[in-house]
C-alpha positions in Angstrom: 0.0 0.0 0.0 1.1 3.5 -1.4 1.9 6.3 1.5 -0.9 8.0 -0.1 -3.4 5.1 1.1 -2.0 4.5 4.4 -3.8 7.0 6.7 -6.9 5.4 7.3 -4.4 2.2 8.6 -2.4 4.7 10.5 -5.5 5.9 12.6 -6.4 2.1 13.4 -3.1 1.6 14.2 -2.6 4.5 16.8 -5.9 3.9 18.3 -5.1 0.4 19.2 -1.7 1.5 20.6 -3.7 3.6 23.1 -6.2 1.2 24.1 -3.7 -1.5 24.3 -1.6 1.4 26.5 -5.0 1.1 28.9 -6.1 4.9 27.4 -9.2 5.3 28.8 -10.5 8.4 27.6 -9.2 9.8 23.9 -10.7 13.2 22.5 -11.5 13.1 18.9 -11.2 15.7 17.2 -13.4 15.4 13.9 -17.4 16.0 12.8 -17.4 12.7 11.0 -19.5 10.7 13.5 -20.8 7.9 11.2 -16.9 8.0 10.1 -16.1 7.1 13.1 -18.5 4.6 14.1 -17.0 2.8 11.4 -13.6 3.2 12.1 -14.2 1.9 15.8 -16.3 -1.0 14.8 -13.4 -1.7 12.3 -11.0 -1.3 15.4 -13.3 -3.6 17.8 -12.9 -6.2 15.1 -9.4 -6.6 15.2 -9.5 -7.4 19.4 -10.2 -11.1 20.6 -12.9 -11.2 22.3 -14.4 -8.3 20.1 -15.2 -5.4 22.5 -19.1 -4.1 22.4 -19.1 -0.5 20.8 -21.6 1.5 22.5 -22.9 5.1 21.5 -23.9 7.9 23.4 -25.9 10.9 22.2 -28.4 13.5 24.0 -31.4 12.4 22.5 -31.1 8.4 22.8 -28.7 7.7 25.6 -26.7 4.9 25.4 -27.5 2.2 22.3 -25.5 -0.7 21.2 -26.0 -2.7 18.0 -29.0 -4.4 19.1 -29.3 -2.9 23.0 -31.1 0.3 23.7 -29.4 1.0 27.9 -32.2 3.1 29.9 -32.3 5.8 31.9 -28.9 7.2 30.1 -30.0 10.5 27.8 -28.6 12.3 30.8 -24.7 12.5 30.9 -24.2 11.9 34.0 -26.4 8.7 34.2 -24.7 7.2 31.1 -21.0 8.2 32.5 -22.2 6.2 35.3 -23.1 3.2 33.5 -20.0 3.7 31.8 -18.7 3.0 35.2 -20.2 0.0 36.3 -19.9 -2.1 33.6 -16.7 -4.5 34.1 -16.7 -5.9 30.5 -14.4 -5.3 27.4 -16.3 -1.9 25.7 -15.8 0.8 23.5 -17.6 4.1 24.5 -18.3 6.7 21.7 -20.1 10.2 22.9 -21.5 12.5 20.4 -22.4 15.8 21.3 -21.1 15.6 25.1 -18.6 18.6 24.3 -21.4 21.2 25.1 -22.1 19.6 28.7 -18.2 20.1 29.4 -18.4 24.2 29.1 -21.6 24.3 31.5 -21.5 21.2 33.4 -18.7 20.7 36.6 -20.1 17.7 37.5 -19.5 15.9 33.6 -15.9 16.9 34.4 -15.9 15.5 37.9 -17.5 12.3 36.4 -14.5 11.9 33.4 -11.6 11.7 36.1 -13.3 9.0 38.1 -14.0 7.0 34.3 -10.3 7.9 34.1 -9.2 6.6 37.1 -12.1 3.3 36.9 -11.2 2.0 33.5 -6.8 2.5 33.5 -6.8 -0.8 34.8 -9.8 -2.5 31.8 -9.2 -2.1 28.1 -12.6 -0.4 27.6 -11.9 3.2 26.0 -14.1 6.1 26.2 -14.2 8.2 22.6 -15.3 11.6 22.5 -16.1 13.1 19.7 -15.9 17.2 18.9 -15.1 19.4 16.0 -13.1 21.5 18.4 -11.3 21.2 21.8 -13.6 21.9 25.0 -11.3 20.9 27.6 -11.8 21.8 31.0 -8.4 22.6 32.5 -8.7 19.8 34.9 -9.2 17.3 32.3 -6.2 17.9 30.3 -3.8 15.4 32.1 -6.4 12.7 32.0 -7.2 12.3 28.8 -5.5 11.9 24.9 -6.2 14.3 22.0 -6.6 12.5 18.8 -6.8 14.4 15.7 -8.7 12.4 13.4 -6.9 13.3 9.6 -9.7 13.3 6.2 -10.3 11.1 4.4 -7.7 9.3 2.5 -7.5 8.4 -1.2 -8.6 4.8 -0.9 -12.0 6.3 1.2 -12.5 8.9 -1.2 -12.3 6.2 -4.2 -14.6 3.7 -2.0 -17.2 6.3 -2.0 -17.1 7.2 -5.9 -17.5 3.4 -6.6 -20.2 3.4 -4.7 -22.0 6.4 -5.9 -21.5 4.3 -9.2 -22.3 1.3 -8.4 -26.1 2.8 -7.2 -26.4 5.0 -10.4 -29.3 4.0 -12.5 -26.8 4.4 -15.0 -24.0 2.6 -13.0 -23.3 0.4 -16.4 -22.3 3.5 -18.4 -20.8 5.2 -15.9 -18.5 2.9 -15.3 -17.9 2.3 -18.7 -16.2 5.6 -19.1 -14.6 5.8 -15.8 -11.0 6.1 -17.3 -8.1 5.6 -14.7 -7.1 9.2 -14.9 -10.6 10.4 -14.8 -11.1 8.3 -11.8 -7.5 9.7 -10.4 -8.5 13.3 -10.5 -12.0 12.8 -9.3 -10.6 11.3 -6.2 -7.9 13.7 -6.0 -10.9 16.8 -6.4 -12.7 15.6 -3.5 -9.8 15.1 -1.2 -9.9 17.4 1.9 -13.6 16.7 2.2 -15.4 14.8 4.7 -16.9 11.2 3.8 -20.4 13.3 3.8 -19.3 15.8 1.4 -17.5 13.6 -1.0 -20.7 11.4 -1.4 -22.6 15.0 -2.0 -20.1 15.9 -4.5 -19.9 12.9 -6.2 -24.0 12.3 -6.5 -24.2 15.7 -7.3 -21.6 16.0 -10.1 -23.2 12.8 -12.0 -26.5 14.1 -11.9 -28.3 13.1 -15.1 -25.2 12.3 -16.7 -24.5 8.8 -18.5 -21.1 9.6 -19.1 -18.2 10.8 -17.2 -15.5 12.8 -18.5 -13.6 15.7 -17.4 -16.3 18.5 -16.4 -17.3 16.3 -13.6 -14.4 17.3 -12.0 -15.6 21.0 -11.3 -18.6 19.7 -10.0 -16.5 18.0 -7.7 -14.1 20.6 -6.7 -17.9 22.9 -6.3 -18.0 21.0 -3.5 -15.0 22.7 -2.1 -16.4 26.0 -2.6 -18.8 26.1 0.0 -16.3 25.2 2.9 -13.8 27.6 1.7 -15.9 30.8 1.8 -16.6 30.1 5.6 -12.8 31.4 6.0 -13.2 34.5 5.5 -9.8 35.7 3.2 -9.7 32.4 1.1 -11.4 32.3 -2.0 -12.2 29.4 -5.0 -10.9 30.5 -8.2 -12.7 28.8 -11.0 -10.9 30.4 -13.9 -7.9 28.5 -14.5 -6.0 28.8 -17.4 -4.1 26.1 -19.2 -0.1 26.4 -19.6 -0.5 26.6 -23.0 -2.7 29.8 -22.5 0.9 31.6 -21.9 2.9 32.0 -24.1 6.5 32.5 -23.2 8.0 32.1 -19.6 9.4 28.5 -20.9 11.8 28.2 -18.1 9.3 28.1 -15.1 7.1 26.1 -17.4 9.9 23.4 -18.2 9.9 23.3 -14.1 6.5 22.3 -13.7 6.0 19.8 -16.1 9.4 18.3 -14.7 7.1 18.0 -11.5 3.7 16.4 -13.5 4.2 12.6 -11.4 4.7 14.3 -8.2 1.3 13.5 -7.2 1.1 10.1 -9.0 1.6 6.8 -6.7 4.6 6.4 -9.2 6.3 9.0 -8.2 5.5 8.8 -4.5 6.6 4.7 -4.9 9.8 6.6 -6.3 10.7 8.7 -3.3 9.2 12.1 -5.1 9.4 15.2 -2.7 6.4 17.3 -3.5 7.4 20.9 -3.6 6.5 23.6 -1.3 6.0 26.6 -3.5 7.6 29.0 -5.9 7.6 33.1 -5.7 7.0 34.5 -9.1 8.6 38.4 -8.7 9.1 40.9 -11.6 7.3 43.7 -13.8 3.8 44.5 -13.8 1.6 42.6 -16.2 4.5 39.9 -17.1 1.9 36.9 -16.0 3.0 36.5 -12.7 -0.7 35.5 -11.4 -1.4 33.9 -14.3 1.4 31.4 -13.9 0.2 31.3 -10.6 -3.1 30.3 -11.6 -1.9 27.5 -14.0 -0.1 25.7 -11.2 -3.9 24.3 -10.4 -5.0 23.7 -13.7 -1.7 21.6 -14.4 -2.4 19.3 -11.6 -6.1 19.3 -11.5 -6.4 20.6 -8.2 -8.6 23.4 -6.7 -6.6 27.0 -7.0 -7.2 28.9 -3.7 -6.6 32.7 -3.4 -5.6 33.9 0.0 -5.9 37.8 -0.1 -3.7 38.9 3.0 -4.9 42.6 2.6 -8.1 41.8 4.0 -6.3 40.4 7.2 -5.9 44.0 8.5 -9.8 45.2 7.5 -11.4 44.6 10.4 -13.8 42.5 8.5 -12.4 39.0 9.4 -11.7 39.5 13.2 -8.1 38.9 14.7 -5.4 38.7 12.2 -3.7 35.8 13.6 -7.0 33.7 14.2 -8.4 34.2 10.6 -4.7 33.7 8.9 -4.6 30.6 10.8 -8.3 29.4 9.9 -7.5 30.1 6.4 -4.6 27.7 6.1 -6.4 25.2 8.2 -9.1 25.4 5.5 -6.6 25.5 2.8 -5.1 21.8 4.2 -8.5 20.4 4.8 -9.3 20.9 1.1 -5.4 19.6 0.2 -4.2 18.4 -2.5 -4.9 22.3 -3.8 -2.8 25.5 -5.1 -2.3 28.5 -2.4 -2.4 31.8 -4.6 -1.0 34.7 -2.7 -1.1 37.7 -4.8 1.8 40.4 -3.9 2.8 38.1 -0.7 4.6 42.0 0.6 1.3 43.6 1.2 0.8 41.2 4.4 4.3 40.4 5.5 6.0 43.2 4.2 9.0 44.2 6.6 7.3 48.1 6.7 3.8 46.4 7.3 5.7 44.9 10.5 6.8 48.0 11.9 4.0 49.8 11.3 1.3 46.9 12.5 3.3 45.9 15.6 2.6 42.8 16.9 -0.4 42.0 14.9 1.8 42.1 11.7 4.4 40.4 13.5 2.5 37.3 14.9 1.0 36.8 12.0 4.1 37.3 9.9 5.4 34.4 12.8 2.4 32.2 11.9 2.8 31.9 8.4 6.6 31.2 8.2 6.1 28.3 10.8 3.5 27.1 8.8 5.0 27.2 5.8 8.2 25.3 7.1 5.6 22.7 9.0 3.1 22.0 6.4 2.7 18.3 5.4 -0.2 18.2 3.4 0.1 19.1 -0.5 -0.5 22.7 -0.3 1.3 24.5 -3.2 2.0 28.4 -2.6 2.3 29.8 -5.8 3.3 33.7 -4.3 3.8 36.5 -6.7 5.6 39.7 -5.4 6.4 43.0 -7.2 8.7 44.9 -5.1 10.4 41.8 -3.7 13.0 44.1 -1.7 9.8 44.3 1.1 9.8 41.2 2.1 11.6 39.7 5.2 14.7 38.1 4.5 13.5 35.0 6.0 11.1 34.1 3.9 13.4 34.5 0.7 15.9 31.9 2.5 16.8 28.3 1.1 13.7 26.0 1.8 10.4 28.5 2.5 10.4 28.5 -1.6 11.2 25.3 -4.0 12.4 28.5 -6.6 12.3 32.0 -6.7 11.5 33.1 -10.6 11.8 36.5 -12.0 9.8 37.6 -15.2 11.0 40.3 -17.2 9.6 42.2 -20.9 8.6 39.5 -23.0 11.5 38.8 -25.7 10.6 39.0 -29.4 9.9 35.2 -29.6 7.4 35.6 -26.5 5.8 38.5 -27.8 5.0 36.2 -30.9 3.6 33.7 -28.9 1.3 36.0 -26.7 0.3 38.1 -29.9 -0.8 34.7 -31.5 -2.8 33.4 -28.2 -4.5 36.7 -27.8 -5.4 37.2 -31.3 -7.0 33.4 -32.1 -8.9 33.7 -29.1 -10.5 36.9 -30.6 -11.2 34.7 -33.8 -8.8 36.6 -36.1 -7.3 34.8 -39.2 -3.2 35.5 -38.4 -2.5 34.0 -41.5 -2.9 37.1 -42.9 -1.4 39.3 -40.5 2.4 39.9 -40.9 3.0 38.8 -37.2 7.1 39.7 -38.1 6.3 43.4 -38.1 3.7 43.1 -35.2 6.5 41.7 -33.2 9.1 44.5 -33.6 6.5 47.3 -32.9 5.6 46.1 -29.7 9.5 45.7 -28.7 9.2 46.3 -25.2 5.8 45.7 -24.4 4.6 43.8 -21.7 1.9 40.6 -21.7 -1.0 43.0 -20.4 0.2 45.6 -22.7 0.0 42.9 -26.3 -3.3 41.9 -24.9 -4.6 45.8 -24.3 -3.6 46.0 -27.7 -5.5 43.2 -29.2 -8.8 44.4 -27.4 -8.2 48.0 -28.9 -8.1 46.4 -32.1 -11.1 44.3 -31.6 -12.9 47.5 -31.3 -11.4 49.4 -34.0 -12.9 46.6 -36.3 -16.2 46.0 -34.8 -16.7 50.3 -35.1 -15.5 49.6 -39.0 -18.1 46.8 -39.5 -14.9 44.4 -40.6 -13.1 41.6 -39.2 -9.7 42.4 -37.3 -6.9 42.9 -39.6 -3.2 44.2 -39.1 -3.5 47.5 -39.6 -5.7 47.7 -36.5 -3.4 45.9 -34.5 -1.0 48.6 -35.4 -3.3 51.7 -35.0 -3.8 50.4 -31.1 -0.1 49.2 -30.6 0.7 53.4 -31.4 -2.3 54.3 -28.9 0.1 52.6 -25.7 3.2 54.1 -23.8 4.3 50.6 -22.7 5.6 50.6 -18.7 9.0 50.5 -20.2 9.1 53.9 -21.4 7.2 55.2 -17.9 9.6 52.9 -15.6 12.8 52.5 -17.6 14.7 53.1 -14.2 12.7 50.9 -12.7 12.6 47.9 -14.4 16.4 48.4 -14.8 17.0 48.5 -10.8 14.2 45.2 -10.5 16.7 43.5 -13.1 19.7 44.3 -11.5 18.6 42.8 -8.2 17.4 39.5 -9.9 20.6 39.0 -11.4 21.9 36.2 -9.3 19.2 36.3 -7.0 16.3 34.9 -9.1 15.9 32.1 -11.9 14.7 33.6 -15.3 11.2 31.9 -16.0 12.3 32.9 -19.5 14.6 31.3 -21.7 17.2 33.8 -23.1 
């Protein structure tokens, strides 16, 4: 079995070590209950004799498979019956973490289950989405934190949302291995729930399955990132070879295609960390960014660290560090930080004091302890803000730096910009086209495309070259107003930064 599809052994496997270490009370932290029940009934199976599983909840008390206890909807009474039973049990309480804010007595009750069942191998689970742990309770008791659901879980699920399709027999039919790959890999990060909603839901009235299923999926995703607060789903993901130019950092990427693949995990594969994309204005710096997610087929998240300091999200700290909770949750997926120095800046640090500081603090620690796939694709435009330490060997996989498009670029972005506007450049001289825009940036050919769109459309025509060449003389290109500029951003990439252009 891969890495990839070990962690759903590697909870059964740590549970066991703590009930076989006489554990008798371990804190879930997760919102999958009928996950769970599963997991423990898995668990009770691999014991001799097989331990009862028992669950408690406030509206039936404590129920077994077949066994309904009485007189246990109240904590306390079923905390007590807990007590008294001598036999080999597991314990599961749902919805006991409210009693522990209001209740003294639950607490009281949990250190003498502590105390009664250290010397038994009967285990009481509590299950809550979030720690409520009275201080007294802290010593006496394990936190687990239960991880989502694996690959092999997720792929469990999709066959089974297949398998009960009325159309299960096409279905499957077109289920190709990669199709099925990137499904699974779309709805990682979700909860066993929400994968079954996002697969039923993405096959609705279809008889076929082929790559649009997997937005449906990755849909899904959506509504538990815009709880955050500063992360956001980005549906509109171009392709790589919607760029044109910039061959260096695309030659890095595709080097990087398997990383994801059980081949290349079964190889010993590292998957990267991230890459900062720095340089001039309208270069494609977010849209490289952006095609990190399409390249992998894996949701593009955009963290926007200005609104950390709004006042619209609450603390700082708390909502960075919800956000990149979130962003692992929903992992394997692309973190998009768009000018990284307007939130960690080192003049954003003096002038925010602590706030700035802590949260700078957060995010460097979590970039360095991150071990779910969470790519930061960063873009930067004055790179000299930014703290030293997060330019250092190891926060980044590669630093890139985009300059002015060369000629051969601008031919390539010229020729994307213009067949997507339906224009026949078979009969443009694309040559001449080239050497006029010398020195134009990506936003600045494209600017120039959609000012020749219009120049045709007024003249009731189809787009033709001398249009192009009308709108090119209509633009003072950034390097004519920031000649100095660019020069001084050049000079400090020199040796500093990879060219994600080839020469």
């Amino acid at each position: 079995m891969t890495e990839e599809l070990s962690k759903k052994q590697q909870v059964l496997q740590d549970l066991k070590k703590l009930i076989l270490a006489r554990t008798s009370i371990v804190y879930l932290l997760s919102d999958e209950e009928d996950r769970v029940e599963g997991l423990l009934k898995e668990l009770s199976a691999t014991f001799q004799p097989r331990p009862k599983l028992y669950v408690w909840n406030p509206f039936y008390g404590l129920f077994g498979e077949n066994e309904q206890i009485e007189k246990t909807v109240s904590p306390i009474e079923a905390l007590d019956k807990v007590i008294q039973r001598n036999e080999q049990t597991f314990y599961l309480f749902e919805g006991l973490h409210p009693f522990l804010k209001t209740d003294l007595l639950i607490a009281r009750k949990l250190k003498d289950i502590h105390r009664a069942l250290r010397n038994r191998y009967s285990t009481v689970f509590i299950i809550a989405p979030s720690l409520v742990l009275p201080e007294e309770l802290r010593r006496d008791m394990i936190v687990y934190e239960l991880p989502m659901p694996d690959a092999s879980e997720v792929e469990r699920m999709l066959m089974g949302v297949i398998t009960g399709s009325p159309q299960a027999a096409s279905l499957t039919e077109s289920l190709t291995a990669e199709l099925k790959d990137r499904m699974v890999k779309g709805a990682l990060g979700l909860t066993l729930d929400q994968v079954a909603r996002a697969f039923r839901s993405a096959l609705i009235g279809r008889t076929r399955i082929d790559p649009s299923v997997i937005d449906g999926v990755i849909d899904e995703k959506g509504q538990l990132i815009k709880k955050s607060g500063i992360l956001n789903l980005v549906k509109n993901r171009p392709n790589l070879d919607e760029i044109g130019g910039l061959e260096n950092l695309k030659d890095w990427l595709k080097k990087r295609s398997q990383v994801l693949s059980s081949e290349g995990k079964g190889f010993g594969l590292h998957v990267p960390k991230g890459v900062l994309i720095t340089g001039l204005s309208g270069c494609g710096k977010s849209l490289c960014a952006k095609a990190f997610a399409s390249f992998w087929g894996i949701p593009l998240l955009h963290l926007d660290m200005a609104r950390l300091y709004d006042g619209t999200v609450g603390e700082p700290e708390q909502a960075l560090q919800l956000a990149l909770r979130t962003a692992e949750s929903v992992a394997p997926a692309v973190l998009w930080i768009d000018e990284i120095e307007a939130g960690i800046s080192i003049q954003s640090q003096k002038a925010g004091g602590g706030a700035q500081s802590r949260v700078f603090s957060s995010f460097l620690t979590w970039m360095q302890e991150k071990t779910d796939f969470v790519f930061i694709a960063a873009t930067a435009n004055v790179i000299e803000l930014l703290p030293p330490e997060v330019l250092r060997k190891g926060r980044f996989d590669q630093i890139f730096f985009v300059t002015l498009p060369n000629a051969q670029e601008r031919k390539s972005i010229l020729s994307i910009h213009l067949k997507k506007n339906s224009a026949d450049i078979s009969k443009m001289n694309l040559e001449m086209l080239v050497k006029v825009t010398e020195g134009f940036n990506g936003a600045e050919l494209e600017q120039a495309v959609n000012g020749a769109l219009i120049e045709a459309f007024n003249s009731g025509r189809p787009l033709n070259e001398q249009d192009m060449v009308i709108s090119v003389g209509s633009i003072v290109p950034l390097s004519t107003t920031m000649r100095e500029e660019i020069g001084r951003m050049e000079r400090w990439a020199y040796n500093r930064a990879v060219p994600a252009s080839t020469k």
